[in-house]
C-alpha positions in Angstrom: -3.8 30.7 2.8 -5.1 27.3 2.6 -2.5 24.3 2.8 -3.2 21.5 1.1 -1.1 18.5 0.6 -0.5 16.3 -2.8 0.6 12.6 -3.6 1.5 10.9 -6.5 0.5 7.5 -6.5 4.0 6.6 -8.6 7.2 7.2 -6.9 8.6 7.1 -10.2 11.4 9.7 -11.2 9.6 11.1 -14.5 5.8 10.1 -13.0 3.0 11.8 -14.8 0.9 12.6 -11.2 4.2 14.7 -9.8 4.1 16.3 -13.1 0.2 17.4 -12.7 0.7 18.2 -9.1 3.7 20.4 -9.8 1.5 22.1 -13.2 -1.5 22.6 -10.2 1.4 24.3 -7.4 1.9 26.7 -9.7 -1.1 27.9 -11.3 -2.8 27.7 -7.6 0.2 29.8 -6.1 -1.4 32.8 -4.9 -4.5 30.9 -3.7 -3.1 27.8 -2.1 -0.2 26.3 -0.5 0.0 23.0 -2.3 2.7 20.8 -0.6 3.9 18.0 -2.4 4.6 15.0 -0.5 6.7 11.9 -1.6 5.7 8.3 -0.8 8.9 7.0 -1.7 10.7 6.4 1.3 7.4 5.1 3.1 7.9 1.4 4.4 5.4 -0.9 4.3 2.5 -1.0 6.5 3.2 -3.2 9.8 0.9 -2.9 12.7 3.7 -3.7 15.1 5.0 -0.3 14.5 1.9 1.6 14.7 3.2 2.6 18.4 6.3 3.8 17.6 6.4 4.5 13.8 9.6 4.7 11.8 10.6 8.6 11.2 9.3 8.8 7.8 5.8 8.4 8.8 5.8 10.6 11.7 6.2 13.0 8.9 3.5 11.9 7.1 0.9 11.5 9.4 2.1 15.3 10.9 1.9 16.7 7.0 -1.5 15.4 6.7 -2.9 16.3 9.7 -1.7 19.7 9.4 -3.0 20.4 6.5 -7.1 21.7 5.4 -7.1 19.2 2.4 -5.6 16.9 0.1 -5.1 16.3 -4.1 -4.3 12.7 -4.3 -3.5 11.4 -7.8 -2.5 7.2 -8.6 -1.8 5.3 -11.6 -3.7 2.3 -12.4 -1.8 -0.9 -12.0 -3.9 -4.3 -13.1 -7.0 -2.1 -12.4 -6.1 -0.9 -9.3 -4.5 1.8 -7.4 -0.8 2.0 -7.1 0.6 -0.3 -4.0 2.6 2.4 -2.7 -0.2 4.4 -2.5 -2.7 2.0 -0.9 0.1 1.5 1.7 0.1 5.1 2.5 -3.4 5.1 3.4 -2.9 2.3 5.5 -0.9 4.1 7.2 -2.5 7.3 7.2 -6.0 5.6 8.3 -4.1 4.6 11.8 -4.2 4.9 14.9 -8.3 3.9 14.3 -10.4 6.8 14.9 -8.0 9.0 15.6 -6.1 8.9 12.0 -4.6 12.1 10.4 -6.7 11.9 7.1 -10.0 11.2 9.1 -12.6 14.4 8.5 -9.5 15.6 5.5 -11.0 16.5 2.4 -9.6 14.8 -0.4 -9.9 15.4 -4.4 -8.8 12.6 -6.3 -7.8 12.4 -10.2 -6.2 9.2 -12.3 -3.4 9.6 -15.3 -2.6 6.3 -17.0 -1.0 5.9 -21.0 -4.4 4.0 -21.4 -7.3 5.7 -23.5 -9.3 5.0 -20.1 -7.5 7.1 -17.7 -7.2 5.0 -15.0 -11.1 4.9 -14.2 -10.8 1.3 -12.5 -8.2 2.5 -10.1 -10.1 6.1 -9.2 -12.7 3.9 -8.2 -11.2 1.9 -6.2 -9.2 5.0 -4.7 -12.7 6.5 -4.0 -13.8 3.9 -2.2 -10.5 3.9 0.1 -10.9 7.3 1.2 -14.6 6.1 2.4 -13.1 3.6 4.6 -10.1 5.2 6.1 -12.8 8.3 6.8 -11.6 11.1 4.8 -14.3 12.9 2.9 -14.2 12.5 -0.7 -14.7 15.9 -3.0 -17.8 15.4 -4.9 -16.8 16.2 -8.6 -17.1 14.4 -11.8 -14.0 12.0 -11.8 -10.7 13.3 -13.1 -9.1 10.8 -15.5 -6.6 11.9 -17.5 -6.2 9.4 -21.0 -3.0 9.0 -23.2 -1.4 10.7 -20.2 2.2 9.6 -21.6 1.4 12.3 -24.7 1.1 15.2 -22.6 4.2 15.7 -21.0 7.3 17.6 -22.4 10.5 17.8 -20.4 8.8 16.9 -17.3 5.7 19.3 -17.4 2.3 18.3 -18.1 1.1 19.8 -20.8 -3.2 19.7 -21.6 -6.4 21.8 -21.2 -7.4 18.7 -18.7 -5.6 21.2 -15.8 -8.3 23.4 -16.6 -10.8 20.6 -15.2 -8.9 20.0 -12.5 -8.6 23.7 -11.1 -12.2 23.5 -11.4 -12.1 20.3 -9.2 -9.8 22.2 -6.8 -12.1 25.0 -6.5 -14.1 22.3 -5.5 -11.9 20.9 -2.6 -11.9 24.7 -2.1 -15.9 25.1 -0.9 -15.3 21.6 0.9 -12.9 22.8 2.9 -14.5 26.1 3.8 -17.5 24.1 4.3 -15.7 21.5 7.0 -14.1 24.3 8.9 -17.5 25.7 9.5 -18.5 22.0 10.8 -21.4 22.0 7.7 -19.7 18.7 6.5 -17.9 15.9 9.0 -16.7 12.9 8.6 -19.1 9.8 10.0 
């Protein structure tokens, strides 16, 4: 069975991006081992540490480089990603070259209360897993709009999941496709 690992971009208690991940677990269950993984105890990025990192991102880096592939999901804050999340890729492209999301397949999706979805921030996402070396799953961008209307109690609720287990399937072939060294990282 396939591991894969998902952040949320918000470390927020009720965040919309836990709530899809958690909606994607589930319905993905007896195909995929979909491991969610919080960013909020991650401390900000400090390249003094890189040598001998603080526990919490030992675990990090180890649950990304263990896994085949990765669902990583932000909020868009003033047009951008969320910091939290650009500091765990920060962390996650290092050490240089030999980083535990280089060569990782990576789907990526936006939720924001904004009609727009969080489009400026998927972009900018995008182009962050080009730099820190990860391979970007080539779908037609996941945005979910008016995300604050579909969740009740905590679950996400809208036919957009559809969409994104199609993207999934998609992170799926890219996977199967790196692991048969057809794809690699530059």
């Amino acid at each position: 069975m396939l591991k894969i690992v998902g952040i949320a971009g918000s470390i927020r208690r009720e965040s919309t991006h836990t709530a899809i991940l958690r909606v994607l677990k589930e319905r993905l269950a007896d195909r995929v081992e979909l491991d969610l993984v919080s960013l909020a105890q991650v401390p900000l990025y400090d390249e003094d540490l890189e040598h001998s990192p603080p526990q919490e991102i030992t675990t990090l880096w180890n649950a990304v480089r263990s896994c085949d592939g990765m669902i990583i999901g932000t909020p868009e804050y003033n047009h951008g990603m969320s910091g939290v999340l650009k500091n765990a890729l920060d962390w996650l492209s290092r050490p240089y070259r030999n980083s535990p999301i280089k060569g990782k397949a990576v789907l990526t999706f936006t939720a924001s209360s904004a009609f727009t979805g969080g489009v400026r921030a998927q972009a900018q996402l995008n182009e962050t897993i080009s730099a820190v070396e990860a391979i970007r799953v080539a779908f037609p961008q996941i945005a979910v709009g008016s995300s604050h209307t579909k969740i009740n109690n905590g679950v996400f609720n809208d036919e957009t999941i559809e969409f994104m287990l199609e993207g999934v399937g998609s992170l799926i072939e890219m996977i199967e496709k790196i692991s048969r060294g057809l794809i690699t990282s530059s």
